[in-house]
N, C-alpha and C positions, 0 to 999 in steps of 0.2 A: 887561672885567668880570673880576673875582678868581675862578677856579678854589676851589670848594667842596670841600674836604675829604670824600671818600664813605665809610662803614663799609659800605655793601651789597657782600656779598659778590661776587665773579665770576661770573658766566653761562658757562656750558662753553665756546661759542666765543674766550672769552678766556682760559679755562684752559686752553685746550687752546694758544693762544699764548704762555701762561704756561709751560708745560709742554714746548715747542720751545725756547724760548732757555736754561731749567734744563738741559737734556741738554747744548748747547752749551755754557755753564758749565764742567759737568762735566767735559766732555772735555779743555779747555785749564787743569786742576789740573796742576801738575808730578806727577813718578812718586811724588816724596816725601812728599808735602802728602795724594796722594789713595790711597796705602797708610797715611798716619797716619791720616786720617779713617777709613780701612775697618776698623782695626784696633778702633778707638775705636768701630765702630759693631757689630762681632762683641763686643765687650765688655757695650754695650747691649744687644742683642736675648739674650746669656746671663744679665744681670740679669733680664730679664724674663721667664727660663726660669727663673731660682733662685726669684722671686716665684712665680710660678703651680706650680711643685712644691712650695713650701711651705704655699703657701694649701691645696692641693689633698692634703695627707696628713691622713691620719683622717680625711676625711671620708665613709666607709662609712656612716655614719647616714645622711649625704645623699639623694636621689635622685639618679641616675648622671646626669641631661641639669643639674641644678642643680651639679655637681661641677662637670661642664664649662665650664659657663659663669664659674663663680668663678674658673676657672682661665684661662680666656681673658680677664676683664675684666682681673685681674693681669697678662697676659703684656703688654697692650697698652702697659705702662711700656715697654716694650722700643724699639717703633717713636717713641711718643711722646717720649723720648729724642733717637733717631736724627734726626728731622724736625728737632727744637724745639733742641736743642743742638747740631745739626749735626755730621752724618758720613754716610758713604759707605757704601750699604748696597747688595750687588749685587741682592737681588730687587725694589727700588724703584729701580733705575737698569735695569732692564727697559726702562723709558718711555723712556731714553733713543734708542730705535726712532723715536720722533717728530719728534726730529728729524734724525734718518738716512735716513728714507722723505721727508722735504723737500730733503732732499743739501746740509744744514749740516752736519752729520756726517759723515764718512767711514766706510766700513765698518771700516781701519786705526783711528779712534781710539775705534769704537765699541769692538771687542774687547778695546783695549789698557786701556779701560777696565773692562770687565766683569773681563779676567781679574785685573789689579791687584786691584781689588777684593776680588774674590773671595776672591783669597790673603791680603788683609787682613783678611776676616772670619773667614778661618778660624786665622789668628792670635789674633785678638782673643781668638773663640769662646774655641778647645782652651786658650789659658792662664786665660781664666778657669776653665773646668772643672775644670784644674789644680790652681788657687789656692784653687777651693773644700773638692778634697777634699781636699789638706792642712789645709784648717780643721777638720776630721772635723766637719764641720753635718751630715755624714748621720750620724753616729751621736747628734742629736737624736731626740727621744720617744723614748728606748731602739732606736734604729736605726730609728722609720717611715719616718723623711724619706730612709733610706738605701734601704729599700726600695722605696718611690713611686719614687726616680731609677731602678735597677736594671730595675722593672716597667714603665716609661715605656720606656726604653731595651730591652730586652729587646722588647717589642712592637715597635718601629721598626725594629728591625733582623730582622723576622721576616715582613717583608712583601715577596710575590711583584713580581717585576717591574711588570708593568703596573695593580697594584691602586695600588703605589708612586708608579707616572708620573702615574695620575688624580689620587690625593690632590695631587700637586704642582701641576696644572694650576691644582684650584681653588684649593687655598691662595694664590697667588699671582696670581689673580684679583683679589684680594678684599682682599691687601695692595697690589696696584699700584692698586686703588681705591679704597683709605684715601688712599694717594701723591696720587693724582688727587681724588679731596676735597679734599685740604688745597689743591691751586692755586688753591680759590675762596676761601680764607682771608683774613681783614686782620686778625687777633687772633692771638697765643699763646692764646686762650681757643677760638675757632673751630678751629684744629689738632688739640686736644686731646681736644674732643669729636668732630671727625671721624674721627680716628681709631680709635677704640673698638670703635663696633658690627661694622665690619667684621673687624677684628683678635678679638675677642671671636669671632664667628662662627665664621671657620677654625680656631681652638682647640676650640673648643663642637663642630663638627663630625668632629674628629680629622684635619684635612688637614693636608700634610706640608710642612713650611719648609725648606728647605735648610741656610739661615744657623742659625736655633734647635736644626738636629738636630748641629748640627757643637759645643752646646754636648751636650743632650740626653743625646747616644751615649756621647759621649768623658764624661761625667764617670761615667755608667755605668759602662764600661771601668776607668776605674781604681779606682772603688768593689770592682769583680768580682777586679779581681788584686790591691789591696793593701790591703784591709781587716782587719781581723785576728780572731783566734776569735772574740772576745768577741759582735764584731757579729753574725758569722753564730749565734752561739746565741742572743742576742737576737729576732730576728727570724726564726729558726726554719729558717733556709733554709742551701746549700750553692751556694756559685757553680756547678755545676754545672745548678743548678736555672733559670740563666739561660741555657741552650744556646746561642739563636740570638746570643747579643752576643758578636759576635768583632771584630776590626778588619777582616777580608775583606767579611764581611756591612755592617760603615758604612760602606765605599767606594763595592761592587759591589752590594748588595743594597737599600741606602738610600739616600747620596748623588748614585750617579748617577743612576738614573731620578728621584731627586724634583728636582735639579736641572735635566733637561731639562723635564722637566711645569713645574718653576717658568718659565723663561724661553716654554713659550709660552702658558703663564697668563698672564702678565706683558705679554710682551711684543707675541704675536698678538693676545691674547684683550681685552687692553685697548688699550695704547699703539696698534697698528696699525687695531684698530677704531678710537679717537678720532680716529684721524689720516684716516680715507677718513672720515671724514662732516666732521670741521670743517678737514680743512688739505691734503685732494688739490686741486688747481686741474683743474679739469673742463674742457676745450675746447668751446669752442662753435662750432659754423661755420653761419653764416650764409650765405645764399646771398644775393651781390651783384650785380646788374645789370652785365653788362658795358660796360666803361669804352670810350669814344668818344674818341676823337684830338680834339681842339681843332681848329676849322677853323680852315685858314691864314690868316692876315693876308696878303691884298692890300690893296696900297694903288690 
């Protein structure tokens, strides 16, 4: 009989087998192919940071939790990218845990993929950041949009350690469960709306991206050192007025604790939960009667 063609999406137990053989995927990218993706995918998740900064200036008339969320449903271009046109994004290769705790994985090519990456995002990222401010877009609406990046920036980089490491946990909660949504996909249309609410969410709630702050910070940063008069009398302010944005503070005060909270949002909090309910092999032992010798054959 002909095999039916199904549109019903996946049931978690097969996402979650969806979701073992993607990490293997992953792993066997050459260095080359899976630093171009990551590069390509820190590119994306900063368009998605140029969208929701720009949605998200003037809008003071707003209600502050409607701002938020304008700016999260925007940011969501970012991930929706990454997924649907394909790249390598290190806080969605978190999952890649699933299939490491099945020992298709090695711990060698789990890391050798995490750190590639990584380095490819933050490539991607800081040149877009670059790219943008040379376009001077932040001295749009007479310098808002320059001030929004500055004030974005300027808060992220002013946050204590462990308030940093939570925002990261859940942030990245919530993106590796967009990741994990989309395994039940059979559409480019079903991805796109999976991804959303959750992405929306962590935006809406101000938790901390690793990958996004690596756009965020740095365009900040060169807004703060190479703007010129004009902007700052526009907008009323003195880089000075931005204290906490230094590049010490995006390393040590941002990046790193939001990056460890990202990998065990990511990677405890989802990938290794999905994996002890739908993919640990649980022992059973049964007790057996013991076995009796075969009586001899006389003849």
């Amino acid at each position: 009989m002909q095999e039916q063609l199904s549109f019903d999406a996946l049931m978690p137990p097969e996402m979650a087998g969806k979701a073992e053989n993607v990490g293997v995927n992953k792993t066997k990218l050459n260095s080359f192919r899976m630093f171009a993706l990551a590069v390509l995918a820190g590119a994306f998740i900063a368009m998605g940071a140029i969208f929701s900064t720009t949605a998200t200036t003037g809008g003071s008339a707003l209600p502050f939790g409607v701002t938020k969320v304008l700016g999260g449903i925007t940011f969501s271009l970012g991930l929706i990218l990454v997924v649907i046109a394909g790249a390598e994004l290190f806080t969605g290769n978190n999952l890649i845990v699933m299939a490491w705790a099945s020992h298709k994985v090695s711990t060698g090519q789990l890391i050798r993929n995490w750190i590639i990456v990584y380095l490819g995002n933050f490539v991607g990222s800081i040149l877009t950041a670059y790219m943008m401010f040379l376009s001077k877009q932040y001295e749009f609406s007479n310098g808002a949009l320059g001030l929004n990046a500055l004030t974005i920036a300027n808060n992220k980089t002013g946050l204590d350690f462990i308030p940093a490491l939570v925002l990261g946990i859940f942030c990245n909660a919530l993106v590796c469960l967009a990741v994990w949504l989309c395994m039940s996909a059979r559409t480019t249309t079903d991805r796109g709306l999976a991804i959303v609410p959750p992405i929306t969410a962590f935006v809406a709630a101000g938790f901390e991206h690793s990958i996004a702050n690596m756009y965020f910070i740095p365009v900040g940063l060169f807004i703060k050192s190479g703007a010129d008069g004009a902007f700052w009398t526009n907008i009323g302010k003195t880089a000075a007025d931005f204290s906490n944005l230094t590049w010490g503070n995006f390393f040590l005060a941002n990046l790193l604790p939001v990056t460890i909270g990202n990998i065990i949002g990511g990677a405890v909090m989802v990938g290794l939960v999905y994996w002890s309910i739908y993919l640990r092999k649980t022992a059973t032992v049964t007790a057996q009667p013991p076995q009796m010798k075969p009586a001899e054959h006389r003849p």
